[in-house]
MIMARKE-241982 format. One record per residue (C-alpha): residue in three letters; x negated, y, z. Coordinates in steps of 0.02 Angstrom, whole numbers, plus 50000, padded with zeros to 5 digits. Layout:
N
ALAXYZ
...
//
This chain:
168
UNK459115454154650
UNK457585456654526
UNK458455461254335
UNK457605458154178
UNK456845475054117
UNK457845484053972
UNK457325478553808
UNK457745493753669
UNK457035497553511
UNK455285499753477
UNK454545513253589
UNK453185523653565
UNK451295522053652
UNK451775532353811
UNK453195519353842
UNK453355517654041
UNK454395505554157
UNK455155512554295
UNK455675503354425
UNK457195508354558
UNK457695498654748
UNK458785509954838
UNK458655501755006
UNK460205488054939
UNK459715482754778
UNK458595486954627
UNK459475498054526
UNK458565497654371
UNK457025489954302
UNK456865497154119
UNK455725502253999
UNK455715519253920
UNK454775531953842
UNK453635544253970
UNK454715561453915
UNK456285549653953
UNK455475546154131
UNK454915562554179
UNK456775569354185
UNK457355557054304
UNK457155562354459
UNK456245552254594
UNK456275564154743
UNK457545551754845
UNK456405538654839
UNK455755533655015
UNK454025526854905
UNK453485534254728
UNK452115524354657
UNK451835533954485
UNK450375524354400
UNK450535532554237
UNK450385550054314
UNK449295548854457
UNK450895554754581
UNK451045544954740
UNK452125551754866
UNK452685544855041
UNK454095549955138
UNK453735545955330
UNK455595547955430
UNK455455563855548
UNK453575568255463
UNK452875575855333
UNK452645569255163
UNK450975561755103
UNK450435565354941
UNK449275557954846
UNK448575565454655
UNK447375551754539
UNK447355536254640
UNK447955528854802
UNK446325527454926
UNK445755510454985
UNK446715501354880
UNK446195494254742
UNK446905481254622
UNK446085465954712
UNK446365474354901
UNK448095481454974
UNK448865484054800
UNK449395467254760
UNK450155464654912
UNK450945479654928
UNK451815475954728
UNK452145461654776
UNK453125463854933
UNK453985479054861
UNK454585465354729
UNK455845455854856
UNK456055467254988
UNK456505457255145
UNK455695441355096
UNK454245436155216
UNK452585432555119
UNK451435420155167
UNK449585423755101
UNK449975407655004
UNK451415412454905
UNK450565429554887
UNK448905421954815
UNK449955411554684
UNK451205427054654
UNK449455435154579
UNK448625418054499
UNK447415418954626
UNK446045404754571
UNK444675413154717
UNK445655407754869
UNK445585428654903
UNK447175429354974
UNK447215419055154
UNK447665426655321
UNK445865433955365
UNK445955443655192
UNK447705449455179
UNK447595455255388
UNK446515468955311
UNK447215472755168
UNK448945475255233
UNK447765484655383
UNK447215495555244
UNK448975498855152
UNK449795503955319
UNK448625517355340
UNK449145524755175
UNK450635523255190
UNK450445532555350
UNK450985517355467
UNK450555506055609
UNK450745487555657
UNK451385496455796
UNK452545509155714
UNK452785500155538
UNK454275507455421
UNK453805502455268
UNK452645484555292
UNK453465470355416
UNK452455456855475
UNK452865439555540
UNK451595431555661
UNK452065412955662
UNK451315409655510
UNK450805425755490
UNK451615431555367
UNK452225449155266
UNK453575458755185
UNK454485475255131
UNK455945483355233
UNK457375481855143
UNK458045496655206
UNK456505506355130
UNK456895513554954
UNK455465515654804
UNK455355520654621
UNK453965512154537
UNK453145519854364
UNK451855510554280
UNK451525506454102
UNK452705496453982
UNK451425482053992
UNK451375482654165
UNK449255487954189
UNK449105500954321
UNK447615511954302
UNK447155507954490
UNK445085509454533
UNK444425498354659
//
């Protein structure tokens, strides 16, 4: 399912990777340069995480859109956000905090069950779910465990060598 990312000539200092799922399979996973980027269009996306330009976008079925501009809230790059990359990664594949924690090269133990509980807590409200109602984030109780619908679709920008600019 995952593809290597595109490797083309030398690209300039705004190069970007941009990565595609359309609810099947991930389309692309390529770097090019930000101008190329910004002409694609990434309105069909279910999920736009744009790291490189501060664009976050959500579309909830039968809701209105949320937006965020700069930064997503609450989630920083040792809360929600590494779980949420990571499950986006394999969508459909059931997480364990575990696998998570060594996905990341956790060496802190941060990511067990009473630690991811709130962080996946935390990226459900932004992306304007509930354990209740959940679109975007399934869970598994027995072990508890976490993963992205596969039906969901996402576009991923972030820089070519892969830092997001993500505050805590």
């Amino acid at each position: 399912m995952n593809k290597t990312p595109h490797e083309g000539p030398e690209l300039p200092g705004d190069a970007v990777k941009r990565t595609d799922y359309d609810g099947k399979e991930q389309k692309n996973a390529r770097t090019m340069s930000d101008a190329e980027c910004r002409k694609m269009a990434t309105d069909k996306a279910d999920v736009l995480l744009d790291f490189v330009h501060g664009v976050f976008r959500i579309n909830r079925p039968g809701r209105k859109p949320l937006r965020y501009k700069g930064r997503l809230p609450s989630l920083g790059p040792r809360r929600g956000l590494p779980v949420l990359l990571t499950v986006m990664g394999q969508p459909g594949w059931y997480w364990t905090p575990y696998e998570i924690g060594k996905h990341n090269g956790d060496k802190d133990n941060l990511y067990i069950k009473d630690n991811i509980i709130p962080a996946v807590a935390a990226t459900r409200r932004v992306l304007g779910e509930s354990a209740e109602d959940p679109h975007y984030i399934l869970t598994g109780r027995s072990p508890y465990s976490v993963a992205w619908n596969p039906e969901a679709s996402y576009c991923i920008i972030e820089r070519a060598n892969g830092d997001q600019e993500e505050e805590v």
